[in-house]
N, C-alpha and C positions, 0 to 999 in steps of 0.2 A: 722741114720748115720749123716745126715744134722745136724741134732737137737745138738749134740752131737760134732760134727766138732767145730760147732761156737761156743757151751760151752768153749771148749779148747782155742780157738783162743781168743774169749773176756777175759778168764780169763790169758793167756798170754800177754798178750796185757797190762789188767791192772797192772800184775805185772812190766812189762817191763816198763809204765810207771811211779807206784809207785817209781820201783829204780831212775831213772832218774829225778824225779821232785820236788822228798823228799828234795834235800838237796838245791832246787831253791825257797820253801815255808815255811821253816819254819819262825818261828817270826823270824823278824830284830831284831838283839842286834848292840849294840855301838862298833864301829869300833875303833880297838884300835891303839895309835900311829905305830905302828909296821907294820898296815895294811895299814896306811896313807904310808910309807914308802916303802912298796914294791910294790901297785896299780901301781903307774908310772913306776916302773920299768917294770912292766909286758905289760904296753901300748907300751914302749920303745920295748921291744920285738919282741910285734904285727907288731910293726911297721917297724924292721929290715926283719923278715919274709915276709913280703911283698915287701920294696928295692930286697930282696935275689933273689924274685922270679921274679922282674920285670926284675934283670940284668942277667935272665938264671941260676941263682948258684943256683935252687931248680926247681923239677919239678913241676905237677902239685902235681904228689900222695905224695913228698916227702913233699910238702906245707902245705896238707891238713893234714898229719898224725902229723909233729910238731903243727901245730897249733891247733887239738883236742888237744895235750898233753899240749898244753900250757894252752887253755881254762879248762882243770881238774882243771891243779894245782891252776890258778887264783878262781875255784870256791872252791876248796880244800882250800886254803888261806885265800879265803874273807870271807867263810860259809856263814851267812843270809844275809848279810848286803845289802841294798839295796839304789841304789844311783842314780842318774841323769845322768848315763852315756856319753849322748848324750856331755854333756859340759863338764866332766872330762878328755876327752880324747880318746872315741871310745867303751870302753864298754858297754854292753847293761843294761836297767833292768831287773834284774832276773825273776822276779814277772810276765815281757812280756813275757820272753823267755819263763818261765814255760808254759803259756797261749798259746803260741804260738806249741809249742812241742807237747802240748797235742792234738793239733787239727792237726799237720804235720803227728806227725809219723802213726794214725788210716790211714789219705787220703793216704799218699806215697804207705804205706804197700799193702793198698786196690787196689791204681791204679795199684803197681807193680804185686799183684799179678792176676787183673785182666787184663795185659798186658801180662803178661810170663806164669801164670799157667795155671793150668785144671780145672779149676769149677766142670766138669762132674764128675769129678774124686772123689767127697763127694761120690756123690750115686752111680756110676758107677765104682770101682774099676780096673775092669779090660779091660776097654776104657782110664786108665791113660796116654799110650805110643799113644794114636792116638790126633786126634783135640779133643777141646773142641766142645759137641754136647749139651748141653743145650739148654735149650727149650726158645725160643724166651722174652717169658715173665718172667724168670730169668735174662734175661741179661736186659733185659728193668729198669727191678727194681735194676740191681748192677749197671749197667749205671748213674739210677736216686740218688742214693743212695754216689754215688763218688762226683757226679760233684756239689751235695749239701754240701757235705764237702769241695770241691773247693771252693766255691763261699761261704762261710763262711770263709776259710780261707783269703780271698779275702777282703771280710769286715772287717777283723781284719787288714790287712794290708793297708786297706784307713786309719784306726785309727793310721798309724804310716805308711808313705808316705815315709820314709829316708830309710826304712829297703830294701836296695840292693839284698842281700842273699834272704831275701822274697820274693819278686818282683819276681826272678830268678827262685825260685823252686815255684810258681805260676804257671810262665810260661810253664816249662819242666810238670807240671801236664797239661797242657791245652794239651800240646803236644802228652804226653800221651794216651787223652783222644782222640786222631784225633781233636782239636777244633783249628785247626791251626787260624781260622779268630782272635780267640780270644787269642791265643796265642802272637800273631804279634806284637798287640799293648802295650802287659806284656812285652815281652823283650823289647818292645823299652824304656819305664822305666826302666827298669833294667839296661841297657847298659848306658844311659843317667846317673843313679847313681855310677855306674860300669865300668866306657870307657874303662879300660885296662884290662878287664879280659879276654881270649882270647879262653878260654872255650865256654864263655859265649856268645860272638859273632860269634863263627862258631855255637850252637844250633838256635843263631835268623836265622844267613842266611840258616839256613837248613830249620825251620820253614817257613819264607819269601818264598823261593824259591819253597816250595810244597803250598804254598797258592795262589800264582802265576802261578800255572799252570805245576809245576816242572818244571822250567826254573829261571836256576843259574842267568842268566846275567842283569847287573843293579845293587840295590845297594847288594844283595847279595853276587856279587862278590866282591864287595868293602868291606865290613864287612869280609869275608874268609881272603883278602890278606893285610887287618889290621890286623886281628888274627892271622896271621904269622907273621905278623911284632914284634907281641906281641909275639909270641911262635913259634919260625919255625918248635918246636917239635910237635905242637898241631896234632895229632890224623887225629881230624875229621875234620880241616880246610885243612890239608891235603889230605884228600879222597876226599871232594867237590872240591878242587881245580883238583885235576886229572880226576875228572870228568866232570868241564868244557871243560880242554885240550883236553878232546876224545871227547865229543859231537864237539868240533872244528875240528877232524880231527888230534891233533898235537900228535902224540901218542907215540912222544918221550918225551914230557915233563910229558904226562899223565904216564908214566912208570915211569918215575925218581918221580914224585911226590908220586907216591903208593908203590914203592920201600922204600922211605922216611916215609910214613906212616908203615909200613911195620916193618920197623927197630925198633922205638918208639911204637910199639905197644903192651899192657903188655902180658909175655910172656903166661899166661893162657886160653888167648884169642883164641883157637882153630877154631873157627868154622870165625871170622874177618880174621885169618892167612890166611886159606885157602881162602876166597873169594880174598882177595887181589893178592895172588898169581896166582891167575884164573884170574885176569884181567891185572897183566902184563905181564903174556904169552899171554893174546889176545892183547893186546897193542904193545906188542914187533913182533906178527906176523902179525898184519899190517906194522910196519915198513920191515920187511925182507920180505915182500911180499907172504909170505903161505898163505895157505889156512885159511881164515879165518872166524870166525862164523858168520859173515854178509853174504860171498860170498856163504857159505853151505846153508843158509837161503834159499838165492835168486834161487838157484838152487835144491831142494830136491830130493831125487831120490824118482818117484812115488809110486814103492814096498814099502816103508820105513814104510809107514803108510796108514791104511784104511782110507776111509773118515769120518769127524766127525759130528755128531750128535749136531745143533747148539741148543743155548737154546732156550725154546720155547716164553719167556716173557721178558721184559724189564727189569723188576721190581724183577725179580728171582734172584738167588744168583751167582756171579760171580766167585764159584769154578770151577775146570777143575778134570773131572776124566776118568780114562780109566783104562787101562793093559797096561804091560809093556811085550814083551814074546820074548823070542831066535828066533833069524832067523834060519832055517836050516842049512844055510852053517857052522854054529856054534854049531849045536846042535852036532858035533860028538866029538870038542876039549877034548882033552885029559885033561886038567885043566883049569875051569876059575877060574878069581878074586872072592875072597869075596864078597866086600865088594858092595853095588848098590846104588847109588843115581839119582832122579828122580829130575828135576827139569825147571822153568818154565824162561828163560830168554826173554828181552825185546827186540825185534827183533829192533827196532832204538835206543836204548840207550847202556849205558855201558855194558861189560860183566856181571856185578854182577845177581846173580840167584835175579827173586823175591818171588820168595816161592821155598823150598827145601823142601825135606822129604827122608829119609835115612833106606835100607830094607839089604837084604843079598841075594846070589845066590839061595837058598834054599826057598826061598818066589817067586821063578820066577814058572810061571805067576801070575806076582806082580800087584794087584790090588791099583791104588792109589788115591787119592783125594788132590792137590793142591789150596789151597784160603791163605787169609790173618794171618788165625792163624799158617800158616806155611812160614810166609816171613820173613828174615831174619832178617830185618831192619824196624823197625817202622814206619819209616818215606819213604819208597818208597816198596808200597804192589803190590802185583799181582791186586787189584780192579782199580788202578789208570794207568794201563797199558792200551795201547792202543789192541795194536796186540804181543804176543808172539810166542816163540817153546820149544817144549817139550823135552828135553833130557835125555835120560835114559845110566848111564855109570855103568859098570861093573868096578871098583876101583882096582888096582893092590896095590896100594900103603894105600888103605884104608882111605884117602882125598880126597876132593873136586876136587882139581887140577887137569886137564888133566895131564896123562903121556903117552909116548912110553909102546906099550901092554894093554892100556887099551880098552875095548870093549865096544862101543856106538853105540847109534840110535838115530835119530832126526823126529819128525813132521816136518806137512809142519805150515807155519804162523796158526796162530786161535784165536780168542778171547778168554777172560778169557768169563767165561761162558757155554764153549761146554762143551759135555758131549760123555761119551763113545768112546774116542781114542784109538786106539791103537799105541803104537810104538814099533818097530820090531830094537832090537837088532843084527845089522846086518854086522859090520866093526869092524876092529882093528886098532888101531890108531899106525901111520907109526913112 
């Protein structure tokens, strides 16, 4: 099946290459007056697209999809010809691009799918809906195997020091890879060639900010509230900036800023929706003064959960597993929710879950396993938490988000690492 996986994938690959490169390689012919005459005009273009998008009149996605169709039709136009771009006006040489694409799209493909997939899932088919469980010295060698393609891409990019765009998805692979050290110093090239792109400065101050220790403050906050300046739609400057406001305590402005993310958020985006929404109902119920998931913390009811089982070494793996199972006083309801989500929040930081995993009522006594390949966010995992709580919700609504009628249980604090909890499904939320 392995054998046979990556048959597929190399010979997709090279086609998907082939299409894409074919028309970046072929012989140069002579550029005819007609081509001398619409180049500029296509630079003129490029370069309205981007005024557009500095004064707010294009988003980010509405930038990137003109500007693929512009960059067609210029290679549609120009065919082989191949020129000095650098002094014409902003266009690239083909010849680089080619070179450069063919070593992008293998790394990207690889990190993303070594970032989002299932590895297991070649030989183990029906482990596809759980973690990826491969065997150490698999990941050791797709590990080694990526960050050689990095660092090759890397090399190609000292050969050509101006390429911004480079620089940038450098970066975001280092990021990828967890190599935040190395990351840091790529965005800050990139940003230095790039100062207004506002994308681009909310991934360094996210990078920055987890290399630091996950602490926003300093220049990463500086960098977020440029990148509003530059985009007060941006996304993800917007969630780091509400996440400053709450680790301050200000958790009116941390609601309006995630509120704000919230709105701008593309709408397919499910599983971003719901966290966001999960954390300005805990923002908002600090301010109106309820109950809230710090105070449940501090106070756990002792029934709630057995004692846990810490790990036994250092050096072990920092997932959290246990059961999840009905309290009694619930075992007799007449109907529960569907839908059950289990999940691992940081007991001093924001609401947002840092590993989720998602079962049904009919799985109860739900057996579950919580680590990194189930965190929602790349960049802030269940490994890099200090002390968490475990919460297991019965879903009325079949989302993330606390509702009226939904059915929860909570641990007490515990490291990532313990093993064998349980948490006892035991309240209905008022």
């Amino acid at each position: 099946m392995t054998a046979t996986f990556w048959l597929i994938v190399s010979a997709m690959t090279l086609c998907v290459l082939g299409l894409l490169l074919r028309p970046l390689v072929k012989r140069p012919s002579a550029a005819t007056s007609e081509q001398e005459k619409t180049l500029p005009v296509y630079r003129q273009q490029f370069s309205e697209l981007e005024q557009d998008r500095a004064n707010g009149l294009l988003t980010d996605e509405q930038y990137r999809t003109a500007r693929s169709e512009l960059e067609r039709r210029v290679l549609e136009e120009a065919g082989t010809v191949e020129t000095s771009t650098a002094a014409a006006g902003g266009l690239v040489n083909l010849r680089g691009v080619a070179l450069s694409l063919a070593m992008i799209i293998p790394a990207v493909s690889g990190t993303l799918y070594w970032t989002l997939g299932n590895p297991a899932a070649m030989t183990h088919p029906a482990v596809s809906a759980s973690p990826a469980q491969g065997g150490p010295g698999d990941d050791s060698q797709m590990a080694d195997s990526l960050n050689t393609l990095i660092e090759q891409l890397r090399t190609k990019l000292e050969q050509n020091p101006s390429d911004a765009v480079g620089w940038g998805l450098l970066a975001r692979s280092y990021m990828a890879m967890e190599r935040y050290a190395d990351a840091v110093p790529i965005f800050e090239k990139a940003t230095k060639l790039n100062p207004n792109n506002a994308s681009l400065l909310a991934d360094y101050a996210d990078a920055l900010g987890v290399h630091q220790g996950r602490k926003l403050d300093g220049k990463p906050e500086t960098l977020i509230q440029k990148a509003l300046t530059l985009d007060p739609h941006n996304v993800k400057a917007l969630m780091l900036s509400g996440t400053i406001a709450y680790n301050r305590k200000d958790f009116a402005r941390a609601a309006k800023e995630w509120e704000d993310a919230h709105t701008y958020l593309p709408s397919d985006d499910q599983e971003s929706s719901d966290q966001l929404k999960a954390s300005i109902a805990e923002a908002k119920r600090h301010l109106g003064g309820g109950p809230s998931m710090n105070m449940l913390v501090a106070n756990p009811p002792m029934e709630q959960s057995k004692p846990a089982k810490p790990a036994a070494r250092s050096g072990q793996s920092r997932a959290i597993t246990g059961k999840v199972v009905l309290g009694s006083n619930l075992a007799s309801k007449a109907s529960l929710p569907e839908t059950l989500f289990v999940f691992a929040k940081d007991v001093a930081g924001p609401p947002m879950p840092v590993s989720i995993v998602r079962a049904s009522k009919k799985d109860l006594p739900f057996t579950f396993r919580l680590d990194d390949s189930t965190s929602p966010m790349p960049s802030r995992k269940l490994s890099d938490i200090d002390t968490v709580v475990i919460v297991a919700r019965l879903s009325k609504s079949g989302k993330a988000m606390p509702e009226s009628g939904d059915l929860e249980g909570m641990s007490q604090p515990i490291k990532p690492g313990t093993e064998n909890i349980t948490v006892v499904i035991d309240r209905e939320r008022p």
